[in-house]
C-alpha positions in Angstrom: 26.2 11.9 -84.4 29.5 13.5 -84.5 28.5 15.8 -87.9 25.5 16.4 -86.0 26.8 17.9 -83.2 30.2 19.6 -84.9 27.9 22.5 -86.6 26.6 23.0 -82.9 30.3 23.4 -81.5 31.3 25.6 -83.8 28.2 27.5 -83.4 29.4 27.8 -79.5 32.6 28.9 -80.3 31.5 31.7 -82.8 29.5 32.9 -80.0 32.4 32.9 -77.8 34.5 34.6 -80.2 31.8 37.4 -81.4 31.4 38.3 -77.2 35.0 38.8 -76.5 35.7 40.8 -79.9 32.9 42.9 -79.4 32.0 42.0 -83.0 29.4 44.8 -84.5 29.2 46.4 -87.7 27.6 49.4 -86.0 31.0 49.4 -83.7 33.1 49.0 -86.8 31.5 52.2 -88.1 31.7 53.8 -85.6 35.9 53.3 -85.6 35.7 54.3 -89.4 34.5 57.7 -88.6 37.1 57.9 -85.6 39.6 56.8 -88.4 40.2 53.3 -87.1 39.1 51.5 -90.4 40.9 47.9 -89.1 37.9 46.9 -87.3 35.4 47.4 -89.9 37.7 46.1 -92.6 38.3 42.8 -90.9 34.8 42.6 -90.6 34.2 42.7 -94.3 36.9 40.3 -95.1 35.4 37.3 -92.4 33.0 35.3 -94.6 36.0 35.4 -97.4 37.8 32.9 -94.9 35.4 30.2 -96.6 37.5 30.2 -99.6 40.8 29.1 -97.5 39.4 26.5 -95.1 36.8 24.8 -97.2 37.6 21.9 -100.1 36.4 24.5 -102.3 40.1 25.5 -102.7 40.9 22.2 -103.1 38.6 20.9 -105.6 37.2 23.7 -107.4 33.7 22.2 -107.6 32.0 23.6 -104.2 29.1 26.3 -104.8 28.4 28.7 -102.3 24.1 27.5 -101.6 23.1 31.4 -101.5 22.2 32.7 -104.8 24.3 35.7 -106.0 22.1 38.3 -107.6 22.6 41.5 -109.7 21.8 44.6 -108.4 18.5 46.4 -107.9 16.5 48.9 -106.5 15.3 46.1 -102.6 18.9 45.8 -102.1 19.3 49.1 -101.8 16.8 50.4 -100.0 16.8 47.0 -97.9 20.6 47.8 -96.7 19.8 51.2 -96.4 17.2 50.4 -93.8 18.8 47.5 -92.1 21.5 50.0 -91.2 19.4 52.5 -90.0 17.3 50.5 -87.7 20.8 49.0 -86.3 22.2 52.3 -85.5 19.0 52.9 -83.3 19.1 49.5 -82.2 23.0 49.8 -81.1 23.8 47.0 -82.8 23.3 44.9 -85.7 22.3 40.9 -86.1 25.2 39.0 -83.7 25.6 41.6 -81.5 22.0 42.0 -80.8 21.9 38.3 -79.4 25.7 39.0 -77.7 23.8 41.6 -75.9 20.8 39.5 -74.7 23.1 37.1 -73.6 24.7 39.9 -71.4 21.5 40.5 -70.0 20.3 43.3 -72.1 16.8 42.2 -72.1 15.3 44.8 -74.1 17.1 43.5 -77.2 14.2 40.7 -76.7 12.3 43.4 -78.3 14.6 44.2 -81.3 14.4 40.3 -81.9 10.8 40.3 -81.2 10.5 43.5 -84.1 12.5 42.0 -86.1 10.3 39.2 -86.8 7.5 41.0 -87.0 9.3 43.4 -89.5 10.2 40.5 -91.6 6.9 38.9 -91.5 5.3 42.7 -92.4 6.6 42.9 -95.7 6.1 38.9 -96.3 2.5 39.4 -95.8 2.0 42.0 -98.3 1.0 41.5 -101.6 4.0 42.7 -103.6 6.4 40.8 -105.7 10.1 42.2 -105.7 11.9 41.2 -109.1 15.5 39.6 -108.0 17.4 38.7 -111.1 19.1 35.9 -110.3 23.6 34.8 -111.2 24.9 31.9 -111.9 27.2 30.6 -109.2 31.0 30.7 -108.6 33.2 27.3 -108.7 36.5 28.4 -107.3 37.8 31.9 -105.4 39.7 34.3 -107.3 43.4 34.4 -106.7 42.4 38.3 -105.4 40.9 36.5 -102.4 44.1 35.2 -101.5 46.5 37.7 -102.0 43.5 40.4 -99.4 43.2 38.0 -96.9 47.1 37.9 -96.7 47.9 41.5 -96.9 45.0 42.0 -94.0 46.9 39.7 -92.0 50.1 41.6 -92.7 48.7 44.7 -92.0 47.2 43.7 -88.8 50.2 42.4 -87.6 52.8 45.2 -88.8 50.6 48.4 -89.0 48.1 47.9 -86.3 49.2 49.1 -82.6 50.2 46.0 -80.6 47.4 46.6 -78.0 44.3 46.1 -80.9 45.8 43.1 -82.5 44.5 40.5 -80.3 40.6 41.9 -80.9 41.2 41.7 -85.2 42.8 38.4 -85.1 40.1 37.0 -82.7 37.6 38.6 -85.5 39.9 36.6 -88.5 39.4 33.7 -85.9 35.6 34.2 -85.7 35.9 34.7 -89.5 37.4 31.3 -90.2 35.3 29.0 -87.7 31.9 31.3 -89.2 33.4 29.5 -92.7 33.2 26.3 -91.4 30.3 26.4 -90.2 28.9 28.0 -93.4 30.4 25.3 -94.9 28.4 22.7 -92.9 25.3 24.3 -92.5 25.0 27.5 -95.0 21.3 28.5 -93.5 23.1 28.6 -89.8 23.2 32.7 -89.3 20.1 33.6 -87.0 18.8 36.0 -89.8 18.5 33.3 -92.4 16.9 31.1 -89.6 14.2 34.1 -89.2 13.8 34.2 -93.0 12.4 30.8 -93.0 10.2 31.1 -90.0 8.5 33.8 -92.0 8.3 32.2 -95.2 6.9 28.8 -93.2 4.2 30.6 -91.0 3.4 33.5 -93.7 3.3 31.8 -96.9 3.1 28.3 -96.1 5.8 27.4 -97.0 6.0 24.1 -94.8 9.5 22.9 -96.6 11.2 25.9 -95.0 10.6 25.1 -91.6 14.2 25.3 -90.1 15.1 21.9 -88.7 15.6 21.3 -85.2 19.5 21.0 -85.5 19.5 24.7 -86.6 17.7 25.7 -83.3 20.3 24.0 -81.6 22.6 25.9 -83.7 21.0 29.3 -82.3 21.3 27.8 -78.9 25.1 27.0 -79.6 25.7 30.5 -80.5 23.9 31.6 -77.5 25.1 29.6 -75.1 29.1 30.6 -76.5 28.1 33.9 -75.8 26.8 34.2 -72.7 29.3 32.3 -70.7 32.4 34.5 -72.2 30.5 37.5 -71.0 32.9 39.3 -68.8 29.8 40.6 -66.6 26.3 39.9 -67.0 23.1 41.7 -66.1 20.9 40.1 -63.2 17.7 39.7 -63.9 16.9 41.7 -60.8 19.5 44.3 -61.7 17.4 44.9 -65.0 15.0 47.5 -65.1 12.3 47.8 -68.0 12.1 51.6 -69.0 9.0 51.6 -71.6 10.8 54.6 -73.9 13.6 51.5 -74.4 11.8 48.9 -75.4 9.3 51.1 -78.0 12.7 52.0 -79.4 14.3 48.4 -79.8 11.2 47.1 -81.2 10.9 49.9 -83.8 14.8 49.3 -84.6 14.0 46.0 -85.1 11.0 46.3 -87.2 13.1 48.7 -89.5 16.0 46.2 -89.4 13.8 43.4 -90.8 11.8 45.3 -93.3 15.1 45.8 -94.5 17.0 41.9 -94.1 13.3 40.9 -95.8 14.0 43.1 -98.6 18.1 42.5 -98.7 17.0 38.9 -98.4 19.5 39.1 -95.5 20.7 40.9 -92.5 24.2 41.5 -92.3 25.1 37.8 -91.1 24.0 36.7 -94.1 25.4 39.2 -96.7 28.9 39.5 -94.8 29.3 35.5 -94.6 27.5 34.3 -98.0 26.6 37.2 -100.3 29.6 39.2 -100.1 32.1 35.6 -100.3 29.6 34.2 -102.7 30.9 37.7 -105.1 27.1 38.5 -105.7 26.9 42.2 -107.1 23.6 42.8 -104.4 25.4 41.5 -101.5 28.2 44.4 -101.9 25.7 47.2 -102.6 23.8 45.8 -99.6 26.4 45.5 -97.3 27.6 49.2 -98.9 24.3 50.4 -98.0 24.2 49.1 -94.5 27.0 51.0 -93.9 25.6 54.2 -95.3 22.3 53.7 -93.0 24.4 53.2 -89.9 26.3 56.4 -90.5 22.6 57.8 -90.8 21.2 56.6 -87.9 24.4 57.8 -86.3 24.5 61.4 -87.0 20.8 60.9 -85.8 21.7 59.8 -82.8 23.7 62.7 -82.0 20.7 65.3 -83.3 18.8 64.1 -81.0 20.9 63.8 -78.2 22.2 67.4 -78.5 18.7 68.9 -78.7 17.7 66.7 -75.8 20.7 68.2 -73.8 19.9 71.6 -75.0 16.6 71.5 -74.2 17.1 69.9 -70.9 19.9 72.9 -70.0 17.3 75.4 -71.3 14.0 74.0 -68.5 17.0 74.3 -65.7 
């Protein structure tokens, strides 16, 4: 009972961690371009924590379960679109659900896209060549030695007042290991990768179990009681422009996790730790597509101003 119910705790306090760090790639990016690269950096580095706090470092003979892969051309062009639909969205895989749990409820439509995004591309006819690695059986020393100078820097280069946020993301980092460690299919969009691959191609054996529903619920859960204020259902109000936007985001955001075989959840906290060659230019590419959608952003926003200063 008790190793049923520990991947479900640690679940909870993920999700407690992600809401009061703010954790969000798009957020980190956005620090990057205001030249505060600590955030996104220590985002990078969290699913590199499994290499410190797993018997893996211990024993030499633990395999990450996620296949590392060489690069080529879904990857790319996955990442690429993953990042552009999260720009739009306003936030990437966790901090989608942190939102919801805030009482955002239009990120019900991103989640609701991004199913039907994934499921898009599993339902066509088209086989995508993945060339397969063979596995790691023990971190490099290099792991080690970045983890530790992060730390350092955190703690002697970073102003005093941002510290607490990157070590509660090194914190999130380390528990996310765990739990990766326990159950490696945990992230919620691995957990919508199997839906898919059960309901679309019949795949009955990927069926997630009920534990890693409970997992979901965890995270959920973690996050929505550490939320500092929540949204009222009556407070919410459903603007149609929003929710045709959040489901477009999502549907872009899993078109592109179908073809990265992973949102960012799963490339930051098994591909990229896992040292597979796709997982970096994914992750790379995500971060391009943000930046994109980004500058986007602010197109539209200062024609929309313009135009709206112009019709006064």
């Amino acid at each position: 009972m008790f190793s049923y119910l520990l991947p479900i705790f640690l679940a909870w306090l993920v999700g407690i961690l992600a809401q009061k760090t703010g954790l969000c790639m798009v957020r980190g990016v956005q620090e990057l371009l205001a030249k505060r690269p600590g955030f996104l950096v220590t985002i990078l580095c969290c699913g590199f924590w499994f290499w410190l706090v797993t018997p893996g470092t211990v024993d030499g003979n633990l395999n990450l379960t996620m296949n590392r892969h060489s690069v080529s051309a879904p990857f790319v062009f996955g990442g690429l679109l993953f990042g552009f639909g999260a720009a739009i969205n306003k936030g990437c895989s966790i901090s989608t659900i942190t939102k919801l749990s805030k009482g955002h409820y239009h990120m019900l439509a991103t989640v609701v896209g991004w199913l039907l995004g994934w499921c898009f591309l599993a339902s066509l006819p088209v086989n995508f060549n993945y060339v397969a690695l063979a596995p790691i059986v023990s971190p490099s020393i290099t792991v080690t030695v970045v983890l530790f100078v992060l730390i350092a820097l955190i703690m002697f280069r970073i102003p005093q007042q941002r510290r607490p946020i990157l070590l509660g993301i090194i914190l999130f980092g380390v528990i996310a290991s765990i739990l990766t460690y326990q159950i490696p299919e945990w992230s919620p969009s691995q957990l919508l990768k199997d839906i898919s691959a059960a309901s679309i191609h019949g795949e009955t054996e990927k069926w997630p179990s009920f534990q890693r529903y409970l997992i979901l619920l965890g995270l959920v859960f973690g996050m929505g009681i550490s939320a500092k204020k929540r949204i009222s259902a009556n407070e919410f109000q459903l603007r149609p422009v929003q929710i045709i936007t959040h489901l477009s985001a999502g549907m872009i955001m899993g078109i592109g996790a179908s073809l990265a075989l992973g949102g960012n959840d799963s490339q930051l906290l098994i591909a990229l730790p896992s040292f597979s060659p796709a997982g970096a230019i994914a992750i790379l590419c995500m971060i391009l597509g943000i930046i994109g959608g980004i500058l986007l952003r602010k197109v539209i926003h200062h024609f929309t101003d313009k135009t709206t200063s112009i019709g006064q």
